[in-house]
FIFITOR-833329 format. One record per residue (C-alpha): residue number from 1; residue in one letter; chain; x, y, z. Coordinates in nm, 2 decimals. Example, Ala and Ser with C-alpha at 12.3 -4.5 7.8 and 13.67 -1.06 7.14 Angstrom:
<logus>
[1; "A"; "A"; [1.23; -0.45; 0.78]]
[2; "S"; "A"; [1.37; -0.11; 0.71]]
</logus>
This chain:
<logus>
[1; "X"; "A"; [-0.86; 5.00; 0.36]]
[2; "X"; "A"; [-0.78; 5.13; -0.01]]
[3; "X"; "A"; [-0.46; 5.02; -0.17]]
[4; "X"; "A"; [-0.27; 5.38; -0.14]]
[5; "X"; "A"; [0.10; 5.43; -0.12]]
[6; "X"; "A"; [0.18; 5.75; -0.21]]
[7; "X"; "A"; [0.03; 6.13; -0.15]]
[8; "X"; "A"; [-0.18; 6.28; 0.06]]
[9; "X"; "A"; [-0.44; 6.04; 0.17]]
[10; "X"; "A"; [-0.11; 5.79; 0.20]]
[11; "X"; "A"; [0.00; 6.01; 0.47]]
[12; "X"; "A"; [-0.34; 6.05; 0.66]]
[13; "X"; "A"; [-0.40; 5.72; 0.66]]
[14; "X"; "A"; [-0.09; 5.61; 0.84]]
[15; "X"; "A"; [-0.16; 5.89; 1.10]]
[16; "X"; "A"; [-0.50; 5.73; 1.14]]
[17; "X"; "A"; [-0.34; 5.38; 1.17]]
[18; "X"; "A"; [-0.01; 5.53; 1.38]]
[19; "X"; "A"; [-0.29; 5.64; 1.63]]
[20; "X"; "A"; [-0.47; 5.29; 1.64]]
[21; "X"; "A"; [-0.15; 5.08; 1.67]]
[22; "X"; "A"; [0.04; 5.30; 1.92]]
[23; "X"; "A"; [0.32; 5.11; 2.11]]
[24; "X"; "A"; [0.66; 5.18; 2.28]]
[25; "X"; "A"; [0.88; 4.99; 2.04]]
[26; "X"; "A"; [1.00; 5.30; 1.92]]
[27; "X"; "A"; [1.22; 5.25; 1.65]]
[28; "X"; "A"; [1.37; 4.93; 1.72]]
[29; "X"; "A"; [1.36; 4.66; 1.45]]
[30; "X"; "A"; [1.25; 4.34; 1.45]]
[31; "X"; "A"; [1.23; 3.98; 1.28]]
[32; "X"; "A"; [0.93; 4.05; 0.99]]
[33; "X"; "A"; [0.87; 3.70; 1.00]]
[34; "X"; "A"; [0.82; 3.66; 1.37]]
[35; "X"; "A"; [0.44; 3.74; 1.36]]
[36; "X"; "A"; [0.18; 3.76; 1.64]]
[37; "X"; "A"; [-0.03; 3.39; 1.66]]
[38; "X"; "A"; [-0.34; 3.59; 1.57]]
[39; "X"; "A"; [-0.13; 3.73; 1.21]]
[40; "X"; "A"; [0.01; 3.39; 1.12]]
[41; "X"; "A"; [-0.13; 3.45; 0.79]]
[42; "X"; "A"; [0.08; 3.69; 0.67]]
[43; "X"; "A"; [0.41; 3.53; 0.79]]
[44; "X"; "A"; [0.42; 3.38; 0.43]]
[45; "X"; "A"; [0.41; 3.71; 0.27]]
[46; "X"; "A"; [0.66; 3.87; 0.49]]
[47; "X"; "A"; [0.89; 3.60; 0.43]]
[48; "X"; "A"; [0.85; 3.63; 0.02]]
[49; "X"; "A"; [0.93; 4.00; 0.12]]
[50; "X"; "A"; [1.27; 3.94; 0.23]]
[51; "X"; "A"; [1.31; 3.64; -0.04]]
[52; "X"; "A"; [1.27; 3.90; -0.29]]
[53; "X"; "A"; [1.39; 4.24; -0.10]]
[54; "X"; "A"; [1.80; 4.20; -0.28]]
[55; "X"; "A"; [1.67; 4.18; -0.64]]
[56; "X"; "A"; [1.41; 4.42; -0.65]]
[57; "X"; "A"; [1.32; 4.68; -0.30]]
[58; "X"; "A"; [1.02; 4.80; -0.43]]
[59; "X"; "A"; [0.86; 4.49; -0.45]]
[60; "X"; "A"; [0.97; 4.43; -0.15]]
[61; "X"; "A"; [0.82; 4.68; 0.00]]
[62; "X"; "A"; [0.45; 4.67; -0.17]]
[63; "X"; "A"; [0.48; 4.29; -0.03]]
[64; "X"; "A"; [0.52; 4.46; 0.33]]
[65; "X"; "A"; [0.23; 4.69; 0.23]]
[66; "X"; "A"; [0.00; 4.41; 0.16]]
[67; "X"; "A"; [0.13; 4.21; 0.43]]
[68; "X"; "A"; [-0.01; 4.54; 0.67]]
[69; "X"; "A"; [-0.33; 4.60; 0.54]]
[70; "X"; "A"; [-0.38; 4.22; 0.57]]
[71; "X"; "A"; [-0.28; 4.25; 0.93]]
[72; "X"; "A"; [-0.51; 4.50; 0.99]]
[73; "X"; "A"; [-0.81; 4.37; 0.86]]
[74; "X"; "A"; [-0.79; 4.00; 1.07]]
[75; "X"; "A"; [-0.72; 4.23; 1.34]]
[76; "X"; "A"; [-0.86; 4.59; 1.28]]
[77; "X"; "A"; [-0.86; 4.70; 1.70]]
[78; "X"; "A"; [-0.50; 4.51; 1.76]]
[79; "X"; "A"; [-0.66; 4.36; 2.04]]
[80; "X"; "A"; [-0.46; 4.04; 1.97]]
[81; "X"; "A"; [-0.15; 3.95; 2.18]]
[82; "X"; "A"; [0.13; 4.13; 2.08]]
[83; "X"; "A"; [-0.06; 4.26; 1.76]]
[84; "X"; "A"; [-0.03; 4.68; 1.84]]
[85; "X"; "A"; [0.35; 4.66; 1.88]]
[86; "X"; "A"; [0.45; 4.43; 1.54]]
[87; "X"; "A"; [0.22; 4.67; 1.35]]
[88; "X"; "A"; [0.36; 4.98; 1.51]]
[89; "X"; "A"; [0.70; 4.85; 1.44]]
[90; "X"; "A"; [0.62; 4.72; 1.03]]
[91; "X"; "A"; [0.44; 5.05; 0.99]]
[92; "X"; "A"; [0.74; 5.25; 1.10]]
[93; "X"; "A"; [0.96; 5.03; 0.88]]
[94; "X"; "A"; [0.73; 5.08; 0.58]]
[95; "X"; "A"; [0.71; 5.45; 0.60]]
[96; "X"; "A"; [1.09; 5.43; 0.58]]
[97; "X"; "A"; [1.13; 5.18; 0.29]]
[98; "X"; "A"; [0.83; 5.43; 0.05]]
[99; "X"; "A"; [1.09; 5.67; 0.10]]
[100; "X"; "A"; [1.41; 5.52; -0.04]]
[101; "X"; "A"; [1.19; 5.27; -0.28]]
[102; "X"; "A"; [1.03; 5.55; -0.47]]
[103; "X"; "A"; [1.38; 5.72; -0.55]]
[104; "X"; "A"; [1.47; 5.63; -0.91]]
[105; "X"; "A"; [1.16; 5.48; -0.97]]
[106; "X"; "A"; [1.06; 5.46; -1.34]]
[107; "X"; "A"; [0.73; 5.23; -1.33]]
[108; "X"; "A"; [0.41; 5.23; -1.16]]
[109; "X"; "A"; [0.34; 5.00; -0.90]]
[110; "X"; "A"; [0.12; 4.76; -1.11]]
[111; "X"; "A"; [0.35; 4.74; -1.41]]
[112; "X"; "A"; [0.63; 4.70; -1.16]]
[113; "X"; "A"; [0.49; 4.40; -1.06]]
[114; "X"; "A"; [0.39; 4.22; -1.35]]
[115; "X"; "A"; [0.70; 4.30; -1.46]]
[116; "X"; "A"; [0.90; 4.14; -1.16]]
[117; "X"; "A"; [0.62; 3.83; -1.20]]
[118; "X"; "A"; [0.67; 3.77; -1.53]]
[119; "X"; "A"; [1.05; 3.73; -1.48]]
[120; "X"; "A"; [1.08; 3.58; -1.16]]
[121; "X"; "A"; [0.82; 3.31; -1.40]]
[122; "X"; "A"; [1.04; 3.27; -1.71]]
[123; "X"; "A"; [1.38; 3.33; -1.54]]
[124; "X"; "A"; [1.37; 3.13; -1.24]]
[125; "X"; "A"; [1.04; 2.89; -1.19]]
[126; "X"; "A"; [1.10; 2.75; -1.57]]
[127; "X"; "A"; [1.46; 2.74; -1.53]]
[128; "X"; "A"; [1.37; 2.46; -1.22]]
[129; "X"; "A"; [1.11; 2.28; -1.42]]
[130; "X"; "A"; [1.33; 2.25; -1.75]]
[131; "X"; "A"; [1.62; 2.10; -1.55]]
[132; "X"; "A"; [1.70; 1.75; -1.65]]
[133; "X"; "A"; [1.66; 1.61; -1.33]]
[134; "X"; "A"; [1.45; 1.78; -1.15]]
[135; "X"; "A"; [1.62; 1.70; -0.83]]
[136; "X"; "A"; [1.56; 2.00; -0.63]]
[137; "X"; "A"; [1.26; 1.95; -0.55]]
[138; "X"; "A"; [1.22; 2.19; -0.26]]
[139; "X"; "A"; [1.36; 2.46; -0.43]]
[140; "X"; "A"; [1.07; 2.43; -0.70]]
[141; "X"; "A"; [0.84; 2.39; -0.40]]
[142; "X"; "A"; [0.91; 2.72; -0.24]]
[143; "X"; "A"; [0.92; 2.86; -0.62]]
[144; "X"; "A"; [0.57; 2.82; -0.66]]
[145; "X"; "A"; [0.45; 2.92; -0.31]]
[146; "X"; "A"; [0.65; 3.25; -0.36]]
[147; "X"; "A"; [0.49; 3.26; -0.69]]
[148; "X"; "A"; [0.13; 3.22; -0.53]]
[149; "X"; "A"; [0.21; 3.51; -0.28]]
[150; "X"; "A"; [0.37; 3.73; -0.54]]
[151; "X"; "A"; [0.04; 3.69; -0.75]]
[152; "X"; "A"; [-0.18; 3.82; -0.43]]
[153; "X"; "A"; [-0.01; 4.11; -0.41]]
[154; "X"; "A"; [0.04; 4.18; -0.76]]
[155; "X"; "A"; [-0.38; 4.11; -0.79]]
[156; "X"; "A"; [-0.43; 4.39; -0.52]]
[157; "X"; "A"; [-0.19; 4.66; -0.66]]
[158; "X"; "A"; [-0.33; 4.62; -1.03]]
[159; "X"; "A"; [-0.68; 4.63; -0.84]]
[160; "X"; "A"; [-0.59; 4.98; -0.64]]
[161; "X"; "A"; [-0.46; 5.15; -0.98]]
[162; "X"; "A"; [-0.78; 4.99; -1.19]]
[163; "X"; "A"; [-0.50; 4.80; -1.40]]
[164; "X"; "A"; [-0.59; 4.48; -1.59]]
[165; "X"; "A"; [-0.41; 4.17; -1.49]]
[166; "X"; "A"; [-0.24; 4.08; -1.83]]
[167; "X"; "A"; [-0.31; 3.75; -1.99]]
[168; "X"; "A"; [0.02; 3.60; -2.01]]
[169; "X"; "A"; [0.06; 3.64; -1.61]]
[170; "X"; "A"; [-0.27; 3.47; -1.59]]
[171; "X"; "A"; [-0.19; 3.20; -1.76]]
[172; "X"; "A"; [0.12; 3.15; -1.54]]
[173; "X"; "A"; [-0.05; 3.18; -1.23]]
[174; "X"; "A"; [-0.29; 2.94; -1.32]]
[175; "X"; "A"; [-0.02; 2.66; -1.40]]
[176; "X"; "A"; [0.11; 2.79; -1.05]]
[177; "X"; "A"; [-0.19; 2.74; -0.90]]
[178; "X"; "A"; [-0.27; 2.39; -1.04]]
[179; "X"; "A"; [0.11; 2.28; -0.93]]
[180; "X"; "A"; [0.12; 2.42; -0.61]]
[181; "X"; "A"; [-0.18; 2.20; -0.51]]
[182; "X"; "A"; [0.08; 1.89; -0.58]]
[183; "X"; "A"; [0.39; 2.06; -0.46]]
[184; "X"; "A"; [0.33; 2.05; -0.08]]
[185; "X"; "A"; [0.55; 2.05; 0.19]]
[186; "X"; "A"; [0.64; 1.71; 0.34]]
[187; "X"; "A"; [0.90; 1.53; 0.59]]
[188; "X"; "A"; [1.04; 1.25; 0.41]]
[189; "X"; "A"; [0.83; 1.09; 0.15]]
[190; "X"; "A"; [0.76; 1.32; -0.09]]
[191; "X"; "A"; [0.41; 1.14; -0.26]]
[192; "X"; "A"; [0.28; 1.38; -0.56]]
[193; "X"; "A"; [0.23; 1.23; -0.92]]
[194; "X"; "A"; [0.57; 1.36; -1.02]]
[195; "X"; "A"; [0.76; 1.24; -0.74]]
[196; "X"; "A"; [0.85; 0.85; -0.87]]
[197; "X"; "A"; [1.16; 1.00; -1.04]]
[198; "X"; "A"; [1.29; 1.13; -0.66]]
[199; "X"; "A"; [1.53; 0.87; -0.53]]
[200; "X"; "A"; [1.35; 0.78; -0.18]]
[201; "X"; "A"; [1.08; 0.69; -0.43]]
[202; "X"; "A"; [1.28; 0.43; -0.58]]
[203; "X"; "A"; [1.36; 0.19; -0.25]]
[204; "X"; "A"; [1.15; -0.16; -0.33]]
[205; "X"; "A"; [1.02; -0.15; 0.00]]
[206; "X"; "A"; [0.89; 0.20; -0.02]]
[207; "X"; "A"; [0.74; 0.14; -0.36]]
[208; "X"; "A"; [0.61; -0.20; -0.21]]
[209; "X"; "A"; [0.41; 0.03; 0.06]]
[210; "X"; "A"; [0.28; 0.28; -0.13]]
[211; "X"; "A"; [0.15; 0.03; -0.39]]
[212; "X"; "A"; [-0.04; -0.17; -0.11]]
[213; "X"; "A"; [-0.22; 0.18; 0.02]]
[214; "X"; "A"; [-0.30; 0.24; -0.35]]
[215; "X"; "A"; [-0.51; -0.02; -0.42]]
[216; "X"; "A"; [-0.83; 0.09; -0.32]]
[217; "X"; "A"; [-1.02; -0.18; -0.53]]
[218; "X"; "A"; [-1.36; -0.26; -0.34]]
[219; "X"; "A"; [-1.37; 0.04; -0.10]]
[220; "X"; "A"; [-1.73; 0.17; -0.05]]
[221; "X"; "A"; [-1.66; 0.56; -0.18]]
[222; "X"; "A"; [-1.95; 0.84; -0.13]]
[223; "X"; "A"; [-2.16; 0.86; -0.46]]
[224; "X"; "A"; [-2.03; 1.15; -0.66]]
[225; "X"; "A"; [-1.71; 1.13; -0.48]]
[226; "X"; "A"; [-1.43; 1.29; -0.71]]
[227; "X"; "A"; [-1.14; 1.06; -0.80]]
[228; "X"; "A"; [-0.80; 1.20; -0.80]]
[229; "X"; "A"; [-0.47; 1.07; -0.90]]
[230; "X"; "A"; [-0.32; 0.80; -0.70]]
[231; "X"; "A"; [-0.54; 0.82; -0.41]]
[232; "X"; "A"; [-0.52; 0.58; -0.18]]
[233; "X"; "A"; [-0.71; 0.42; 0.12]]
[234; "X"; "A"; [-0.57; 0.72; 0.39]]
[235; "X"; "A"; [-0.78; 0.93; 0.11]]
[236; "X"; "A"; [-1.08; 0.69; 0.15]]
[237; "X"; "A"; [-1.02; 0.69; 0.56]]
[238; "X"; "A"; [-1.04; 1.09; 0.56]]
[239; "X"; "A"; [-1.37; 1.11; 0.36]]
[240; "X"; "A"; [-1.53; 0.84; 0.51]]
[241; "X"; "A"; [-1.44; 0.94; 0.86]]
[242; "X"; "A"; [-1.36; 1.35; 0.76]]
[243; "X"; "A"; [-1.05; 1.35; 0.88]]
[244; "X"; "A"; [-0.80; 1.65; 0.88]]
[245; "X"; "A"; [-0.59; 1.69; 0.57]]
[246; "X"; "A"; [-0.27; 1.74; 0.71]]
[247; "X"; "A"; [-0.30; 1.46; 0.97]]
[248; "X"; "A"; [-0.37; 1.22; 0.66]]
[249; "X"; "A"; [-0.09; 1.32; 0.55]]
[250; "X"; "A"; [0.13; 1.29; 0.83]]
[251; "X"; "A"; [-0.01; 0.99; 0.88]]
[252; "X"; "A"; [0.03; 0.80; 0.54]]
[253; "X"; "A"; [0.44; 0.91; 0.55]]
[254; "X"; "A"; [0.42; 0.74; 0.88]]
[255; "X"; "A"; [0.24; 0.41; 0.78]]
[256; "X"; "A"; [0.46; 0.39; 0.50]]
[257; "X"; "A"; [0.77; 0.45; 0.64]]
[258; "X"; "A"; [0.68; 0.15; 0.91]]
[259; "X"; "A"; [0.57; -0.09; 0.65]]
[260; "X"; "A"; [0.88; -0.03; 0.46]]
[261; "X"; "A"; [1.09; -0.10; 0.75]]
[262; "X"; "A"; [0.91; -0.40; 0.84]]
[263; "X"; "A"; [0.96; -0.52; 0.45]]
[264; "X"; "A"; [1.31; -0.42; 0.45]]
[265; "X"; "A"; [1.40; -0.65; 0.75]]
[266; "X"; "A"; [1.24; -0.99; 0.62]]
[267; "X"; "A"; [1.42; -1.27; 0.47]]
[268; "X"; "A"; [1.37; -1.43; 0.26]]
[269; "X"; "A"; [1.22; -1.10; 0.10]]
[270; "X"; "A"; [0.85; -1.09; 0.05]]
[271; "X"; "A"; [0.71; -1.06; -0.31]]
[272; "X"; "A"; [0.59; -0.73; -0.41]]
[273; "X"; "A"; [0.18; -0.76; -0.38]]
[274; "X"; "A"; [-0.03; -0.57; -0.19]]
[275; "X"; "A"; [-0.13; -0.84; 0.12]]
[276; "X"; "A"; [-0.18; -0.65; 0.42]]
[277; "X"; "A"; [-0.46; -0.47; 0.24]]
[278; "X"; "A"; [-0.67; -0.78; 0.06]]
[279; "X"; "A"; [-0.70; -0.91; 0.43]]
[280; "X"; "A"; [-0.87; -0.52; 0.49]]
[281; "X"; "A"; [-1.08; -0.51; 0.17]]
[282; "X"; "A"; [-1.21; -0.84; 0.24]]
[283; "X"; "A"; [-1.35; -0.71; 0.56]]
[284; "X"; "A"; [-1.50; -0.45; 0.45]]
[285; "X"; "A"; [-1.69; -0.63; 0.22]]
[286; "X"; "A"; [-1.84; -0.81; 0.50]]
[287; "X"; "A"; [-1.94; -0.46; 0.67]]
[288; "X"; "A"; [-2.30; -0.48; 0.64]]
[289; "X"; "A"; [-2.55; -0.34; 0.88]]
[290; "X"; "A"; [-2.84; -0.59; 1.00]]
[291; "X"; "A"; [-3.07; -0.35; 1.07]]
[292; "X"; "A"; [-3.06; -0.16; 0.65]]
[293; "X"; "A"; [-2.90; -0.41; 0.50]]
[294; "X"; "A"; [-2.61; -0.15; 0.36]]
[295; "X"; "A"; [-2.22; -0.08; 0.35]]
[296; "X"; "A"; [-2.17; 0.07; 0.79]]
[297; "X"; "A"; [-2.11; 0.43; 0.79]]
[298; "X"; "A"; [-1.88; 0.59; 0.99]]
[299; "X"; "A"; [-2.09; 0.79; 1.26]]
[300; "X"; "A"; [-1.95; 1.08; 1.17]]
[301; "X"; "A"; [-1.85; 1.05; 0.80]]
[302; "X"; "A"; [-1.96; 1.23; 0.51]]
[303; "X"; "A"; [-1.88; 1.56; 0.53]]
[304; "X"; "A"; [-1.49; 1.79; 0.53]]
[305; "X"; "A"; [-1.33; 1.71; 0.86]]
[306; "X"; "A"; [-1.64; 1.60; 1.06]]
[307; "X"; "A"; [-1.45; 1.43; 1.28]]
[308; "X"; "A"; [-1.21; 1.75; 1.39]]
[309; "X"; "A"; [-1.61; 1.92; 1.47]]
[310; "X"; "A"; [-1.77; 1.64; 1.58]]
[311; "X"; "A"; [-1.51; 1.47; 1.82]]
[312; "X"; "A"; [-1.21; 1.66; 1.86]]
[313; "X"; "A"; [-1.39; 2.01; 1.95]]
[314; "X"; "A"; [-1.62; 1.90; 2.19]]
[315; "X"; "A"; [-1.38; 1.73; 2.39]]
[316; "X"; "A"; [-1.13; 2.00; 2.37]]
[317; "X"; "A"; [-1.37; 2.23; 2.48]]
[318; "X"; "A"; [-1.45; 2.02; 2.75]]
[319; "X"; "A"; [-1.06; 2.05; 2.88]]
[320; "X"; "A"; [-1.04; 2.37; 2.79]]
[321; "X"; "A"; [-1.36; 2.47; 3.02]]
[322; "X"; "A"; [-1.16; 2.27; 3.31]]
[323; "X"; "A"; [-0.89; 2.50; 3.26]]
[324; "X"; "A"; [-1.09; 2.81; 3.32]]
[325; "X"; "A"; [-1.29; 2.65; 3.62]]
[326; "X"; "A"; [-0.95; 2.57; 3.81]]
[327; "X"; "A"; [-0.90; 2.96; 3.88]]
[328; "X"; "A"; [-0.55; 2.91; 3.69]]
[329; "X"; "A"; [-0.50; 2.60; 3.90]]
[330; "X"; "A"; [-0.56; 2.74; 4.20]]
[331; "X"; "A"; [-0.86; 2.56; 4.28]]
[332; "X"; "A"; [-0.84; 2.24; 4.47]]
[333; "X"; "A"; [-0.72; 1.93; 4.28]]
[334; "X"; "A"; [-1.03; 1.77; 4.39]]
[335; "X"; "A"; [-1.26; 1.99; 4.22]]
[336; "X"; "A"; [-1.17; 1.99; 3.86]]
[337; "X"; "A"; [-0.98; 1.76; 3.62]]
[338; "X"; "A"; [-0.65; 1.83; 3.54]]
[339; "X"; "A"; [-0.48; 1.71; 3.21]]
[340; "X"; "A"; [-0.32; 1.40; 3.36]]
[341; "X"; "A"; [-0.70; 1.32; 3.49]]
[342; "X"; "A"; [-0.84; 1.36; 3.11]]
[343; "X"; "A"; [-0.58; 1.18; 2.96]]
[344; "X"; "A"; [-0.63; 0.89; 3.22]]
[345; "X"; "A"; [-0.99; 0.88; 3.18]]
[346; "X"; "A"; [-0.93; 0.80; 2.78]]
[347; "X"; "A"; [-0.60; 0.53; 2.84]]
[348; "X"; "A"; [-0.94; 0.35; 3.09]]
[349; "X"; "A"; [-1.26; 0.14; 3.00]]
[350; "X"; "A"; [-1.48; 0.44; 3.11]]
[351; "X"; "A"; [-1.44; 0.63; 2.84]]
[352; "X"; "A"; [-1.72; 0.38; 2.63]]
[353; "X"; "A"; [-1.96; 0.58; 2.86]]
[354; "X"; "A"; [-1.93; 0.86; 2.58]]
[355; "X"; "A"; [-2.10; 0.61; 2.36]]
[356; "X"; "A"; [-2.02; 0.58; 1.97]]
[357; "X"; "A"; [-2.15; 0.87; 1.80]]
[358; "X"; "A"; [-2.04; 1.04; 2.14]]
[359; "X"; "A"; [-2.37; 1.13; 2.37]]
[360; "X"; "A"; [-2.39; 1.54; 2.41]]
[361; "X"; "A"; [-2.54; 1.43; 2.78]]
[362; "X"; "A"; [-2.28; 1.25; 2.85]]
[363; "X"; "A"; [-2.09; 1.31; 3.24]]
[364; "X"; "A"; [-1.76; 1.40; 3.06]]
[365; "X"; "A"; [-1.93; 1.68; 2.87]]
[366; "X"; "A"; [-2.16; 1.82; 3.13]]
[367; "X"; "A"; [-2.05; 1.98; 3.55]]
[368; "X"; "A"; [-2.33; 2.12; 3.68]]
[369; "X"; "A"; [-2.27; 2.34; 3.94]]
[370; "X"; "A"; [-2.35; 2.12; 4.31]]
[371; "X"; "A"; [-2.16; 1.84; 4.14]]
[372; "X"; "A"; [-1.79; 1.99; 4.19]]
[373; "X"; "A"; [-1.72; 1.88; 4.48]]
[374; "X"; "A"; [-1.58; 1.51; 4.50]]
[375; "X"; "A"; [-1.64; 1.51; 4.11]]
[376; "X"; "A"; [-1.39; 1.34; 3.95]]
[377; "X"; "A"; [-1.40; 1.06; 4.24]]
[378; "X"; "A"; [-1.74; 1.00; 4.11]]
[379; "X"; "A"; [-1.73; 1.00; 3.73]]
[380; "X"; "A"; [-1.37; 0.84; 3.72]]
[381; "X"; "A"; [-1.36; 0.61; 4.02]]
[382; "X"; "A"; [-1.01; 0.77; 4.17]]
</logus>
């Protein structure tokens, strides 16, 4: 869909698209952030839309815009839940806000952008990073991701009007960029390189914990594996075993959060080395396979969350399958596993059936069709 907002082929395209995304919503308003599951992706954008909607409306608006044409290309038929009626209803809203944004207007889209960029850069991002402290931390958080979405739009606008990013907003994007991929969101512990001078950072027993995951000396990485600033061995753990991201994550706060507790509450208090994790390395150094001779592998190891495709999909597809064959529960409990049957099965020693890598033949993975009745009695021993 071309990046138009004004004229003529403005006003046939939103006939085109009012026909496409007919609902009964009317004109009722609604929450911009509250997005079908299908849109999640734009909820960011519509939220840096109303972030930035009191300082300037027109870039406001264009934020809208993208947010709509982004919307319609993950979902081009609105065939998602809910998806016809929140694009009726932003569509409605947008046709409004063109109206009263273009009054007054001096500037082009595209330098109206840049321009808004460039000051929300100077005025507000290094106004955060210059302060002494540094203490709000979230605030420069959301500062950059509003930063990262302002730059999307601003990149399609100039790219509609044939307009040449400028250098200097490049430049600032890219220290953006490079910042927002340490500035992430987190619960308690916030564990970037520039996060020692935050005060949680500062407890012995935190800085205790994080020092014993950080020593990684004697781990078997991948050849060619890329080092990166104070990784630790939840880093080694997800490429090793390709774990999600975000569940390392959530996962490290949590391991350090208990050992810090468990520090905290000894007496007398422990010295400061690394212990629980020599007692680990030494293991591993043990961890050789009689067969080649070499460091064991993890079965499923080796590649970006291998372990999410590998293990967690089949099985959820397996459950998920279950679902559909109980004719939305209706069938009888006998002839297909329920979730308090699945979760069971995995809490019981018949589980090692699946074998370790998991066996695609395996009974768990595979119904055929004369087996359903008395099934579960079978394969589970109810």
């Amino acid at each position: 869909m071309a990046y138009n907002r004004g004229g003529s082929d403005q006003q046939s395209q939103r006939r085109i698209l009012r026909t496409q995304t007919a609902g009964n919503l009317g004109e009722t308003m609604m929450d911009s952030e509250v997005v079908p599951s299908s849109l999640v992706d734009i909820a960011q954008i519509l939220r840096v839309a109303n972030e930035v909607e009191p300082s300037n409306t027109r870039v406001a608006y264009l934020c809208r815009f993208y947010a709509f044409e982004k919307a319609h290309r993950l979902d081009p038929t609105s065939s998602g839940r809910g998806v016809r009626q929140f694009k009726t209803a932003l569509l409605r809203r947008l046709e409004r806000e063109n109206e009263m944004t273009l009054e007054g207007r001096t500037k082009r889209d595209a330098r109206e952008m840049q321009s808004f960029y460039q000051n929300y850069y100077k005025k507000y991002i290094q106004a955060l990073q210059n302060a002494d402290d540094k203490a709000d931390r979230a605030r420069l958080t959301k500062a950059y991701q509003t930063a990262a979405v302002l730059f999307e739009v601003l990149r399609a606008v100039n790219l509609t009007e044939s307009v040449e990013v400028a250098d200097e907003i490049l430049e600032a994007h890219n220290k953006v960029a490079e910042k927002t991929e340490i500035y992430v969101p987190y619960n308690i512990l916030p564990l970037d390189p520039d996060s020692s001078n935050q005060a949680i950072m500062k407890y012995p027993e935190i800085q205790a914990s994080v020092s014993a995951l950080r020593n990684t000396r004697g781990l078997p990485w991948p050849k060619g594996q890329k080092k990166k600033v104070d990784e630790d061995i939840l880093d080694w753990l997800q490429v090793m075993f390709g774990f999600q991201k975000d569940n390392v994550a959530n996962q490290r706060e949590h391991l350090i959060l208990l050992l810090a507790n468990v520090h905290i509450r000894q007496f007398p208090k422990p010295d400061q080395q690394p212990r629980m994790a020599f007692e680990l390395y030494g293991m591993l150094a043990g961890s050789v396979s009689p067969m080649t001779g070499e460091n064991i592998k993890p079965a499923y190891g080796g590649e970006e969350e291998a372990f999410l495709r590998k293990v967690i999909t089949p099985i959820y597809n397996t459950i998920a399958e279950e679902g559909k064959r109980s004719n939305g529960g209706k069938l009888k409990h006998s002839q297909w596993r329920n979730y308090d049957d699945l979760n069971e099965y995995f809490w019981s020693a018949d589980c090692f059936r699946l074998g370790w890598p998991m066996r695609a033949d395996a009974d768990f993975f595979f119904l055929p069709a004369e087996q359903h009745q008395g099934y579960k009695n079978e394969v589970y021993r109810i």
